[in-house]
PDB file of N, CA, C and O in Angstrom:
ATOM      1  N   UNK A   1     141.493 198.811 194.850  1.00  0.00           N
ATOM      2  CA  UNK A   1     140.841 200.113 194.912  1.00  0.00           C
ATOM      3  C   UNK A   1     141.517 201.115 193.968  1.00  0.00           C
ATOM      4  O   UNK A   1     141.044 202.181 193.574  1.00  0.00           O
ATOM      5  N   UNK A   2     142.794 200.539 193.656  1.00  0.00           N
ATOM      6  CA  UNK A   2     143.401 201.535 192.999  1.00  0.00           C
ATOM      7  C   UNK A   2     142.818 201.494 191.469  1.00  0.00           C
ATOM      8  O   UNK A   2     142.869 202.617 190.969  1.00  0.00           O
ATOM      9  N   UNK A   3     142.425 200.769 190.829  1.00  0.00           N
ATOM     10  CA  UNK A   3     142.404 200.599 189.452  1.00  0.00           C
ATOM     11  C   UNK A   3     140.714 201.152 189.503  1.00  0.00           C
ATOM     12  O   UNK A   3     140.404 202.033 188.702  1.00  0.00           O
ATOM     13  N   UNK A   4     139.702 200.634 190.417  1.00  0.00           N
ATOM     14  CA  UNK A   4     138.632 201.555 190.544  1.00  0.00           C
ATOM     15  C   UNK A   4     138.717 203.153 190.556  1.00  0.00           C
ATOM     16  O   UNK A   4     137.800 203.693 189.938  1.00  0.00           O
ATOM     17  N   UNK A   5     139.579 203.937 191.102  1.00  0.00           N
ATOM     18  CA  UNK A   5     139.843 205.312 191.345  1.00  0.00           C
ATOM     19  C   UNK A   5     140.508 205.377 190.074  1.00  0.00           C
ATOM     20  O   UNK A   5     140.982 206.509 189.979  1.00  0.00           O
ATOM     21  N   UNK A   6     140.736 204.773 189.169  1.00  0.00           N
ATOM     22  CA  UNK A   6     142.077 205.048 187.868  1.00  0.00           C
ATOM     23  C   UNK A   6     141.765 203.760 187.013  1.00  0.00           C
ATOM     24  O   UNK A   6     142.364 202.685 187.025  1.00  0.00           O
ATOM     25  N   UNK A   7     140.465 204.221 186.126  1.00  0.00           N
ATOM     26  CA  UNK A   7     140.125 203.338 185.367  1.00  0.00           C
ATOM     27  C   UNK A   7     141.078 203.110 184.247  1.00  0.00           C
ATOM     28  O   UNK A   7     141.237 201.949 183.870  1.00  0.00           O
ATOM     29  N   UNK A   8     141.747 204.096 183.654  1.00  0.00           N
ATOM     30  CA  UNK A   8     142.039 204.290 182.870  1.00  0.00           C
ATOM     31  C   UNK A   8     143.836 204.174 182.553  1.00  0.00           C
ATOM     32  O   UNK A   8     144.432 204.558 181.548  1.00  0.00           O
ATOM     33  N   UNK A   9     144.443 203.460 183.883  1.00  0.00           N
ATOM     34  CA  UNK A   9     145.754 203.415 183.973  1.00  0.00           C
ATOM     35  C   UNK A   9     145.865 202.328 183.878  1.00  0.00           C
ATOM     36  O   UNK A   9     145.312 201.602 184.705  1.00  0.00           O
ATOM     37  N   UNK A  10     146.945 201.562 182.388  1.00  0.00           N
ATOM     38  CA  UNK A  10     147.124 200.471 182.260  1.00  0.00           C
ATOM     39  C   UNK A  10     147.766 199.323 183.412  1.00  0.00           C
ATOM     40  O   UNK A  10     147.688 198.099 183.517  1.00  0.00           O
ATOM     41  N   UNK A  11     148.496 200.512 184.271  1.00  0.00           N
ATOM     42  CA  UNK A  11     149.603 199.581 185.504  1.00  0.00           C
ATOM     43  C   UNK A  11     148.358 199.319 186.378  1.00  0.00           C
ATOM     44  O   UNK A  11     148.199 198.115 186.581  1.00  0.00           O
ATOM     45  N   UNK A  12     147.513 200.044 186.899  1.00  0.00           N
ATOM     46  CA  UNK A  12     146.932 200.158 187.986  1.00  0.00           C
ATOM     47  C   UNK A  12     145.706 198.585 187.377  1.00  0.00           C
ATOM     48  O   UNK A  12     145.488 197.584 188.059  1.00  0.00           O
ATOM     49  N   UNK A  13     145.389 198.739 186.604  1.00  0.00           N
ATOM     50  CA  UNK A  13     144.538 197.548 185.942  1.00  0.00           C
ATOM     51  C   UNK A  13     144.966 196.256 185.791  1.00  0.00           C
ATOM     52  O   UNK A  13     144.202 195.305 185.954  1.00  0.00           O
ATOM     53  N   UNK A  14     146.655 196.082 185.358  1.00  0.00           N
ATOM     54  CA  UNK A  14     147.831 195.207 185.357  1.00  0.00           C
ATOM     55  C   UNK A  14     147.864 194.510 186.819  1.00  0.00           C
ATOM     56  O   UNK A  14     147.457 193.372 187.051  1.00  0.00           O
ATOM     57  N   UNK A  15     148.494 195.513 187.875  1.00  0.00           N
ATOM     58  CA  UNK A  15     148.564 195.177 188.938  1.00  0.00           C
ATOM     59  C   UNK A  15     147.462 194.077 189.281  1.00  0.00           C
ATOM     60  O   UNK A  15     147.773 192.942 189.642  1.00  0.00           O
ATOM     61  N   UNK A  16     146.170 194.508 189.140  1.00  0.00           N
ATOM     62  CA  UNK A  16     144.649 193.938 189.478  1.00  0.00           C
ATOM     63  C   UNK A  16     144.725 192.564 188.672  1.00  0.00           C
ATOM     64  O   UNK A  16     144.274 191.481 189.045  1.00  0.00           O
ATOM     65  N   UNK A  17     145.230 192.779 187.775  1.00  0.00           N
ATOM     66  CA  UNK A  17     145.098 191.319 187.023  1.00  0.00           C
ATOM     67  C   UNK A  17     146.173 190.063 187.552  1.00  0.00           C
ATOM     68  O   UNK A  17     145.990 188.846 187.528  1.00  0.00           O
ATOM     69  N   UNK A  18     147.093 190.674 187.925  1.00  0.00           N
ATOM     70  CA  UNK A  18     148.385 190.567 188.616  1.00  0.00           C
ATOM     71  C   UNK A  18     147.396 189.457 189.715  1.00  0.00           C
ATOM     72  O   UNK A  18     147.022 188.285 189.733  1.00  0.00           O
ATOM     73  N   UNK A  19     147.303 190.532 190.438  1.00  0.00           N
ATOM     74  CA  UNK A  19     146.784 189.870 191.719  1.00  0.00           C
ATOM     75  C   UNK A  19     145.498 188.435 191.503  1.00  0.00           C
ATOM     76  O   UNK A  19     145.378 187.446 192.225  1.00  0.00           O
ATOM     77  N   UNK A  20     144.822 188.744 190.470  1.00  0.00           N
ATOM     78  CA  UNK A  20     143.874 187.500 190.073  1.00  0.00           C
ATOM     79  C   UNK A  20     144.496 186.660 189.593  1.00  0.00           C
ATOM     80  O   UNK A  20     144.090 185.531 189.869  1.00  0.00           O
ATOM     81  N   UNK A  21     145.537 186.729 188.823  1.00  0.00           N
ATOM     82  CA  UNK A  21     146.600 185.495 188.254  1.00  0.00           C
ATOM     83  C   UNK A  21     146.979 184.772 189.400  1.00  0.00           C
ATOM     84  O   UNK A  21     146.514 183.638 189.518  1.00  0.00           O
ATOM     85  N   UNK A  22     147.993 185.358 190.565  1.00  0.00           N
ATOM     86  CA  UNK A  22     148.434 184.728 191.462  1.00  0.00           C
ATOM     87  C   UNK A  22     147.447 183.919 192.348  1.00  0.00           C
ATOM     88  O   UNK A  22     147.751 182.956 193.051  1.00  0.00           O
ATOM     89  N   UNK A  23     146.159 184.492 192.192  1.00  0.00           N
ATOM     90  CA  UNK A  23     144.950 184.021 193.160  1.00  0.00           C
ATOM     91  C   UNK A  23     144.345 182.364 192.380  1.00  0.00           C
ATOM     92  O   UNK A  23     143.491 181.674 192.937  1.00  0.00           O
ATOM     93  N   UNK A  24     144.798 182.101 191.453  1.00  0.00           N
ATOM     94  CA  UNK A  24     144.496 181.257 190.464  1.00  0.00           C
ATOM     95  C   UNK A  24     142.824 181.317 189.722  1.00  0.00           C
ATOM     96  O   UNK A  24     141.970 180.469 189.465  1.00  0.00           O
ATOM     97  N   UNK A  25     142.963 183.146 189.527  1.00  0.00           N
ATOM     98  CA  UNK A  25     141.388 183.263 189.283  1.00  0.00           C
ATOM     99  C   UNK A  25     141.867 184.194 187.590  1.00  0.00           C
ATOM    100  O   UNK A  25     141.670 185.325 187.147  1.00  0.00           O
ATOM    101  N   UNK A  26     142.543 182.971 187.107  1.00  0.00           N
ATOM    102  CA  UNK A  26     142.375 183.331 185.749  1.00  0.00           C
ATOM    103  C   UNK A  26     141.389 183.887 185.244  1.00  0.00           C
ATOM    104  O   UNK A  26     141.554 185.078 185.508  1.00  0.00           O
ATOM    105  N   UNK A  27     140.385 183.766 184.634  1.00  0.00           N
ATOM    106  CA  UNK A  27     139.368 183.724 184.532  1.00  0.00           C
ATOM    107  C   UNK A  27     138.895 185.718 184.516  1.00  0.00           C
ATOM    108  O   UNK A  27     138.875 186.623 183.681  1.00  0.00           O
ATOM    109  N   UNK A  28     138.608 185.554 185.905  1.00  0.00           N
ATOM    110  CA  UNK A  28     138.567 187.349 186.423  1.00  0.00           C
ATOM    111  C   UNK A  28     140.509 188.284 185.934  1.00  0.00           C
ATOM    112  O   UNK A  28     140.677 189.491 186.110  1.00  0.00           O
ATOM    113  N   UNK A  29     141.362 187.572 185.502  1.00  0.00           N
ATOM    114  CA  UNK A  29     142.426 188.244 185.595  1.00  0.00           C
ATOM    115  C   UNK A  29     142.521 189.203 183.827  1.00  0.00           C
ATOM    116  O   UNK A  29     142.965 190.280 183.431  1.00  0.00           O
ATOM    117  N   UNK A  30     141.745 187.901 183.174  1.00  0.00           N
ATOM    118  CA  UNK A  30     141.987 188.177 181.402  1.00  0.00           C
ATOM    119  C   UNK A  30     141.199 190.021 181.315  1.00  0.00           C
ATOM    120  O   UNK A  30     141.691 191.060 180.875  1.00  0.00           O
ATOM    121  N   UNK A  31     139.952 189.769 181.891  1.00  0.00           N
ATOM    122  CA  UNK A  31     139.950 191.453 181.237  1.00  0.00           C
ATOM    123  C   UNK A  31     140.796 192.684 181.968  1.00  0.00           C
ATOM    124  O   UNK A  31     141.153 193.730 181.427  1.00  0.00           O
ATOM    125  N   UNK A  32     140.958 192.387 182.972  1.00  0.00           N
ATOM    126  CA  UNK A  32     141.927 193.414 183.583  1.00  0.00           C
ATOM    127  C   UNK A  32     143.164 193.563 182.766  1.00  0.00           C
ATOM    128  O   UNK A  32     143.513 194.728 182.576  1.00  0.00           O
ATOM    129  N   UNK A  33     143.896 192.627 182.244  1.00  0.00           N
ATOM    130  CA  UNK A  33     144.679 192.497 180.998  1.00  0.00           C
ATOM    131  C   UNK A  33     144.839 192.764 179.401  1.00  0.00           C
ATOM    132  O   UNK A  33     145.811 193.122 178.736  1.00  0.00           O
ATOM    133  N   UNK A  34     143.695 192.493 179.104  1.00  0.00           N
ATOM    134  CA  UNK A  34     142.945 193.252 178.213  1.00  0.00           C
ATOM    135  C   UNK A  34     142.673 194.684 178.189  1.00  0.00           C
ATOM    136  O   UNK A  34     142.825 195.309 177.140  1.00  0.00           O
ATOM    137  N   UNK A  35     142.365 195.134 179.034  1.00  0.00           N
ATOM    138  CA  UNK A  35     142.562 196.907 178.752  1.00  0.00           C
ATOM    139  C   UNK A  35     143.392 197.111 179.581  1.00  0.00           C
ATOM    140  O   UNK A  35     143.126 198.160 180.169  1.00  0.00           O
ATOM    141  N   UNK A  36     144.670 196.443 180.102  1.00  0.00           N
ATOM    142  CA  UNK A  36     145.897 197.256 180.189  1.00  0.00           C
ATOM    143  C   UNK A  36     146.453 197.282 179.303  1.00  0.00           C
ATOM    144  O   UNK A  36     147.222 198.191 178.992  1.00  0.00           O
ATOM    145  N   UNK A  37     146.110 195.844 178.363  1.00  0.00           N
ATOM    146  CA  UNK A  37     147.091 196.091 177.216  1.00  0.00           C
ATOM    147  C   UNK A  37     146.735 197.308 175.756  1.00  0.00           C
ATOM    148  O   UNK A  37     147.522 197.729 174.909  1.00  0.00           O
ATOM    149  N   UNK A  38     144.907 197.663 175.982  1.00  0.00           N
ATOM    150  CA  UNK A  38     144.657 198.145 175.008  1.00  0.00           C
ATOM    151  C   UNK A  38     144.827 199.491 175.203  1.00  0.00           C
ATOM    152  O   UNK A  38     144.941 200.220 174.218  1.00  0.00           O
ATOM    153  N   UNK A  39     144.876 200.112 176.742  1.00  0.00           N
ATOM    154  CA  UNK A  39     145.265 201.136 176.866  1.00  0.00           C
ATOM    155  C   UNK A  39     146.927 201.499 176.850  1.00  0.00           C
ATOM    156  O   UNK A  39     147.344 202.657 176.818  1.00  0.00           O
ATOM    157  N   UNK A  40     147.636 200.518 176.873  1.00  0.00           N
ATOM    158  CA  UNK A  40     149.425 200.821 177.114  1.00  0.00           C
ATOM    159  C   UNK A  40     149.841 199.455 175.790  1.00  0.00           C
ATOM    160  O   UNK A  40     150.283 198.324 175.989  1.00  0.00           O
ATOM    161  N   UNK A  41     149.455 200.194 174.367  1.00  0.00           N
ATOM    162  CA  UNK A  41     149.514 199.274 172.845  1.00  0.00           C
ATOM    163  C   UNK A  41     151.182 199.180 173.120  1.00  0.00           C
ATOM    164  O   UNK A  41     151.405 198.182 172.435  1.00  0.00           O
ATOM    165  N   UNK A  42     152.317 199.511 173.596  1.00  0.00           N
ATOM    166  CA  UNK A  42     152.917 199.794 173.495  1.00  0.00           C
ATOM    167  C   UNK A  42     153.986 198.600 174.710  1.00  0.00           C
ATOM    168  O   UNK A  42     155.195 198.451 174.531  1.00  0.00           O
ATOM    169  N   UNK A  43     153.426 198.089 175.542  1.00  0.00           N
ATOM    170  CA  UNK A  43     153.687 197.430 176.406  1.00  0.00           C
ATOM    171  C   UNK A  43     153.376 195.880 176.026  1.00  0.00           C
ATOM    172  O   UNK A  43     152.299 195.622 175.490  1.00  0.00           O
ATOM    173  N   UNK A  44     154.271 194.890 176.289  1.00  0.00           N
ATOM    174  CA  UNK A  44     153.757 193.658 175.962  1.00  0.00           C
ATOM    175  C   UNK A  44     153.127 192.754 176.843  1.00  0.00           C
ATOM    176  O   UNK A  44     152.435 191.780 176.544  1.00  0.00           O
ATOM    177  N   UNK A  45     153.429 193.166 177.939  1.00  0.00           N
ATOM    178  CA  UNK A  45     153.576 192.791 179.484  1.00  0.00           C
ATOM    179  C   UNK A  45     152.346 191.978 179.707  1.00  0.00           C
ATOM    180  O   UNK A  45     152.232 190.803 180.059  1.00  0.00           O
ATOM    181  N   UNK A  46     151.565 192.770 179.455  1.00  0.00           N
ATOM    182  CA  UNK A  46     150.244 192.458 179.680  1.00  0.00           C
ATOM    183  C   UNK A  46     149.369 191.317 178.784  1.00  0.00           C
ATOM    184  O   UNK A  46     148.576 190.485 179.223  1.00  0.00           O
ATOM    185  N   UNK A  47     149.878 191.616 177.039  1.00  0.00           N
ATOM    186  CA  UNK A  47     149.548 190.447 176.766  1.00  0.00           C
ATOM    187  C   UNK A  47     149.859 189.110 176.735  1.00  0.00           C
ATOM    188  O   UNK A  47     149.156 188.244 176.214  1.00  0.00           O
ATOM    189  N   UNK A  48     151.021 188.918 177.351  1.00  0.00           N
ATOM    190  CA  UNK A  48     151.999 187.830 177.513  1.00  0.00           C
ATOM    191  C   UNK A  48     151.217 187.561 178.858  1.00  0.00           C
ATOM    192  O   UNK A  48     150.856 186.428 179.176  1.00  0.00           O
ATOM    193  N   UNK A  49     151.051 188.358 179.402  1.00  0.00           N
ATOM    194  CA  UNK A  49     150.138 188.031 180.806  1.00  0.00           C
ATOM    195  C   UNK A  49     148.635 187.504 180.485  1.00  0.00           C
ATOM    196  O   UNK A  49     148.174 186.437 180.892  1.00  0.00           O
ATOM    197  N   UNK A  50     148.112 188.241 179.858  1.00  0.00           N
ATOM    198  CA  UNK A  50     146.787 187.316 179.325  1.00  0.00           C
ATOM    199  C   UNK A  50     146.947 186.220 178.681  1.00  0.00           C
ATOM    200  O   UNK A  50     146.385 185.220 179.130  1.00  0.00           O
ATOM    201  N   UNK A  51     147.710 186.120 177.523  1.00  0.00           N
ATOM    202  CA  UNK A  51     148.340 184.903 177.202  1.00  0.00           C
ATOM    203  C   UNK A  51     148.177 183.662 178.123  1.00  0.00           C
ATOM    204  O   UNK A  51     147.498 182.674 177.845  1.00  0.00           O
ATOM    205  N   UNK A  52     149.103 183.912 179.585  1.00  0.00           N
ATOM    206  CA  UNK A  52     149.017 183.155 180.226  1.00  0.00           C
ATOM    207  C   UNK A  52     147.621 182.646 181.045  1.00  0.00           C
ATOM    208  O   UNK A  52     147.277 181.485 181.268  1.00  0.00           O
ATOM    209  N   UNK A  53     147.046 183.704 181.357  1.00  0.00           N
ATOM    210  CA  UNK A  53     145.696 183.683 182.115  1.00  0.00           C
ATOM    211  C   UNK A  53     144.847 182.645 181.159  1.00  0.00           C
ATOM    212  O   UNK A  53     144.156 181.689 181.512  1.00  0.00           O
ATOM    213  N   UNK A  54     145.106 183.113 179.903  1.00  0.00           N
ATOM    214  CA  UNK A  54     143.959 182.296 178.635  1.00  0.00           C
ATOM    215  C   UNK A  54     144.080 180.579 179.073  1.00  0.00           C
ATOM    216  O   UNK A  54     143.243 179.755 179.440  1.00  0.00           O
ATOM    217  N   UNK A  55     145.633 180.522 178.815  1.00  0.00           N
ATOM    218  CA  UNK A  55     146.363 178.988 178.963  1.00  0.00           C
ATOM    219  C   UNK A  55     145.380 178.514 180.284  1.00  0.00           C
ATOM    220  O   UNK A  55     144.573 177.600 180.112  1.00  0.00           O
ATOM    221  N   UNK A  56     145.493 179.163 181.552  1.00  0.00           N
ATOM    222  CA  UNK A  56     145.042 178.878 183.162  1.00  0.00           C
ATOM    223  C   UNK A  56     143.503 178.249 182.581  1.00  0.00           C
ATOM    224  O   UNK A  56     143.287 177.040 182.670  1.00  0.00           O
ATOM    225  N   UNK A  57     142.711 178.971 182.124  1.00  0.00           N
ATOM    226  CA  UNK A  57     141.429 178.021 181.608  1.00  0.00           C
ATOM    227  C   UNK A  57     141.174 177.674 180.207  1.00  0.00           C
ATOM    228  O   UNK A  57     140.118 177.999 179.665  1.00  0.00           O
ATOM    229  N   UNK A  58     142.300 176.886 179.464  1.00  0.00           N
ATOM    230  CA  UNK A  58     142.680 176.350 178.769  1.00  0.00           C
ATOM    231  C   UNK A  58     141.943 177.198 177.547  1.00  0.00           C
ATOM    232  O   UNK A  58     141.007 176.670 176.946  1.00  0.00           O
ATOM    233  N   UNK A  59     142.188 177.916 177.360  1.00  0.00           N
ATOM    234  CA  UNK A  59     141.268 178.534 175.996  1.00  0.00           C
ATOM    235  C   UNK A  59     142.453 178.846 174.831  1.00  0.00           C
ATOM    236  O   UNK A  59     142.748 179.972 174.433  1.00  0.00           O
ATOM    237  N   UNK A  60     142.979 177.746 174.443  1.00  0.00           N
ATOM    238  CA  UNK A  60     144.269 178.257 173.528  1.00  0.00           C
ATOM    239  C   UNK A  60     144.368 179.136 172.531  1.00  0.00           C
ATOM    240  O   UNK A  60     145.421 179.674 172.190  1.00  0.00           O
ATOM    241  N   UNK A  61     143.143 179.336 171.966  1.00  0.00           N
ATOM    242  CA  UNK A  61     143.043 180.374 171.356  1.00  0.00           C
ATOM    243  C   UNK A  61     143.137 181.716 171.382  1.00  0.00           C
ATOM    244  O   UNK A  61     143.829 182.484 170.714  1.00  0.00           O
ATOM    245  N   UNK A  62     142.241 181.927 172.357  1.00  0.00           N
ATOM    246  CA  UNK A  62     142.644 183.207 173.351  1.00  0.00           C
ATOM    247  C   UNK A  62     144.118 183.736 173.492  1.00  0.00           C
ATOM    248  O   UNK A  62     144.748 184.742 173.168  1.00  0.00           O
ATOM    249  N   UNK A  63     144.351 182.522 174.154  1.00  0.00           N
ATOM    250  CA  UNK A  63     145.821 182.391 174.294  1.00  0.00           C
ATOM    251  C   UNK A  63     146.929 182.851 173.082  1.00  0.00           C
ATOM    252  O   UNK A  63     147.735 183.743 173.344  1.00  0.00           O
ATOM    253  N   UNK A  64     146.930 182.173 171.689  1.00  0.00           N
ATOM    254  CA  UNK A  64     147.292 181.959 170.593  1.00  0.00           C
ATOM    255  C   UNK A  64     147.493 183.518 170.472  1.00  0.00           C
ATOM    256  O   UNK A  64     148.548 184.070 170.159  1.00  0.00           O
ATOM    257  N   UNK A  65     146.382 184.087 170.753  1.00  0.00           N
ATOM    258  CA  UNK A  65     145.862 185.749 169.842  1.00  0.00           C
ATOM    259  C   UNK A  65     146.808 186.669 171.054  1.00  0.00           C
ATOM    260  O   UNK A  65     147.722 187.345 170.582  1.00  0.00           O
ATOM    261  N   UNK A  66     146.615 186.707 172.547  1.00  0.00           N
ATOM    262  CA  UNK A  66     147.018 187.227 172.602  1.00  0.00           C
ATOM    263  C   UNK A  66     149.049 187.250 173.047  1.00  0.00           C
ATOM    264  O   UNK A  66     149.742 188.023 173.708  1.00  0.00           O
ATOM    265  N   UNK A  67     149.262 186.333 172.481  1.00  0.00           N
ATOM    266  CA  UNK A  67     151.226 185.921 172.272  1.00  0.00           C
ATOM    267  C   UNK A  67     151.123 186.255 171.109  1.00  0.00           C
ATOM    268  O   UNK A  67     152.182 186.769 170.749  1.00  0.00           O
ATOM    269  N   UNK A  68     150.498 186.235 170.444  1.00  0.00           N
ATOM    270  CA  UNK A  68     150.861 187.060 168.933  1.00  0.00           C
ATOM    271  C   UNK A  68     151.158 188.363 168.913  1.00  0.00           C
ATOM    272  O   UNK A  68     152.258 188.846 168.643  1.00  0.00           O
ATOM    273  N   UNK A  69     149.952 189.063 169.263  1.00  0.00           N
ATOM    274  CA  UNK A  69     149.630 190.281 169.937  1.00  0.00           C
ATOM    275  C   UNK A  69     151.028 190.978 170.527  1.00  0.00           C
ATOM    276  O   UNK A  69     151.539 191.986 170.039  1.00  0.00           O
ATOM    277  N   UNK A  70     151.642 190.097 171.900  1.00  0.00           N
ATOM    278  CA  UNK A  70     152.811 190.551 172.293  1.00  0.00           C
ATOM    279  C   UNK A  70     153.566 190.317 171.418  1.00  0.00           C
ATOM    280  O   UNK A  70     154.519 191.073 171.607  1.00  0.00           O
ATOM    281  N   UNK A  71     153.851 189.368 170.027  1.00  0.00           N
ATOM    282  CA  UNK A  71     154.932 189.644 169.601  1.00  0.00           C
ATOM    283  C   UNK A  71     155.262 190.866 168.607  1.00  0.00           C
ATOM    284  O   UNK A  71     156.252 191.597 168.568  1.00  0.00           O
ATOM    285  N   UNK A  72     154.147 190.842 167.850  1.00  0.00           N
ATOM    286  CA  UNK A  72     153.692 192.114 167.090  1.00  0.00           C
ATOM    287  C   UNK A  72     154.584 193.603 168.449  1.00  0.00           C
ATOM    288  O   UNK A  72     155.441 194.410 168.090  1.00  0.00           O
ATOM    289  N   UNK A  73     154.317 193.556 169.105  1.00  0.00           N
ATOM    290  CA  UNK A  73     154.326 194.597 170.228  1.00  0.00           C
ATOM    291  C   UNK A  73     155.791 194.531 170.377  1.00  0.00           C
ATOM    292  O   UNK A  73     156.354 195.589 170.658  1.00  0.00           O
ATOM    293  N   UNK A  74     156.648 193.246 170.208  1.00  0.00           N
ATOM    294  CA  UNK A  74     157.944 193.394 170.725  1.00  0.00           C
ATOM    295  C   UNK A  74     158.866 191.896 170.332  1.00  0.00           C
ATOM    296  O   UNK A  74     159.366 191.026 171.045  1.00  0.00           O
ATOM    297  N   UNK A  75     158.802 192.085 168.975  1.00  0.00           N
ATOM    298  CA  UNK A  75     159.498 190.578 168.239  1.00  0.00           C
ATOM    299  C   UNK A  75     160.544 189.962 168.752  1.00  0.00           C
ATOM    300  O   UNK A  75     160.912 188.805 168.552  1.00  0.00           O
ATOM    301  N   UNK A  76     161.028 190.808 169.446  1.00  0.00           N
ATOM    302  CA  UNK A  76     162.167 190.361 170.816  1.00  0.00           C
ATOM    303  C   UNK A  76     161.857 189.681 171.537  1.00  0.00           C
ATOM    304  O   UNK A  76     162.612 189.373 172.460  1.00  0.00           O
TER     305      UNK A  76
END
């Protein structure tokens, strides 16, 4: 409910994706990840998290783009 009331907050959207990752509902987790990461460019968190979600229904590409993405964001 929180990310409904606060469309626009990358954590609150994170969290949500959060919770679909652990649910093994990859799938529903990637766009919640996707605009946390496009709203918080600055955070890697999230695409390393989609990253993973991509891997969950094997779409390596997806995947590929967004670990790049985080590294661009944080070569560390």
């Amino acid at each position: 409910s929180t990310a409904c009331r606060t469309p626009d907050s990358p954590d609150a959207l994170g969290e949500l994706g959060m919770l679909y990752f652990a649910a093994d509902s990859h799938l529903a987790a990637i766009p919640c990840f996707q605009k946390a990461s496009d709203l918080d460019q600055k955070s890697l968190r999230w695409c390393y998290y989609m990253g993973l979600s991509a891997l969950g229904i094997y779409d390596s590409e997806l995947a590929k783009k967004a670990f790049e993405r985080a590294l661009q964001t944080d070569p560390e």
